[in-house]
N, C-alpha and C positions, 0 to 999 in steps of 0.2 A: 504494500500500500504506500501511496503518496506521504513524504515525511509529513508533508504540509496539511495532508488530510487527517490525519490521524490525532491532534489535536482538536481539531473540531468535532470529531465522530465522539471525543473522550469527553468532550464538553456537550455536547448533546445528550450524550447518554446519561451523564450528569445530572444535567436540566430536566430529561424527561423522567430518571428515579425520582429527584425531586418533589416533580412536580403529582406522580402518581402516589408516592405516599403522604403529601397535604389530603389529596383526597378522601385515602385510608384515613388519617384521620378526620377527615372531615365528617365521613360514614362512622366513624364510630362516635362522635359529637353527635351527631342528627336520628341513627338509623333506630328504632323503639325499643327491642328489645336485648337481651345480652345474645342472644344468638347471631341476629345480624350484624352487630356490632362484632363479634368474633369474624364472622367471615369477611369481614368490612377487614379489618386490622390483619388476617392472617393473609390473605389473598391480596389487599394492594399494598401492607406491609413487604411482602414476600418478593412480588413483582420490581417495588420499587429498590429495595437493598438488590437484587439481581443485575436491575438497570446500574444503580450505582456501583455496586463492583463489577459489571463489564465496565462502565467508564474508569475505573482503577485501573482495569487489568489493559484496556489500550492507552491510555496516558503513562506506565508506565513498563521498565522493559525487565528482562531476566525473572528471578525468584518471587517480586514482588506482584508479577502479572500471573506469575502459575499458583502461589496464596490464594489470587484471588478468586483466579477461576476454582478452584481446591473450594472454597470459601461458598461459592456460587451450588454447586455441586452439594456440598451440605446442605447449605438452607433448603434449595429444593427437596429434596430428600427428610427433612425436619418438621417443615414448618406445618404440613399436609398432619403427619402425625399428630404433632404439638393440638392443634387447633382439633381434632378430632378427639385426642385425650380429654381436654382440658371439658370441650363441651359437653360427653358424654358423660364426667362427673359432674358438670350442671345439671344435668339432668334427671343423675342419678340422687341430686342434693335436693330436688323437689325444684329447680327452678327452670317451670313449665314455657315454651315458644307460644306465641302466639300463634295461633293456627288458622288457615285461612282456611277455602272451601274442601282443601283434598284432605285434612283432619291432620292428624298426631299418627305417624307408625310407629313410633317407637313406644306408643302407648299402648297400640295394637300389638307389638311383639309381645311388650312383657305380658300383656296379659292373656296371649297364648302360651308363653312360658310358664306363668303362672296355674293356668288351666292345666296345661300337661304335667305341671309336681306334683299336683294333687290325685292324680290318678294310680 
């Protein structure tokens, strides 16, 4: 790649994590309940550190650009988990999603789990 381009792609990439996790927070300031707000914070959380350490990892050269990809690599891999734990013990702690027309499944599994102990 162009030396000269490669500063701008590392400043853009920059601007654009930036600017996707103002959002993320934005969504978890605005969105009603702790559900949305989690997927609000993991997913443009997640997106936007991605964007910003690709802009690391082409702004700069050698060990510090393989960090970051290395870095990049993790969160993907983390964040899907994290945000899956974390909710599932909301859940499991009584703190109910608001539900729109298609209802609650996970209210529906347990209490098929429930129905099939008791048998």
């Amino acid at each position: 790649m162009s030396a000269g381009l490669l500063p701008w792609l590392a400043s853009a990439l920059l601007l654009a994590g930036a600017l996707i996790g103002l959002v993320g927070a934005i969504g978890v300031l605005r969105l009603p309940d702790s559900y949305t707000r989690m997927h609000a914070a993991s997913k443009a959380g997640a997106l936007g550190a991605v964007l910003v350490l690709a802009g690391v990892a082409a702004a700069s050269e050698g060990a510090v650009s393989l960090e970051a990809l290395f870095a990049i690599a993790v969160l993907l891999a983390t964040t899907p988990l994290a945000a899956h734990a974390v909710s599932r013990a909301a859940y499991r702690a009584g703190i109910l999603p608001r539900t729109g027309p298609l209802g609650d499944a996970m209210a529906q599994d347990s209490d098929q789990k429930d129905s099939s102990s008791r048998r």
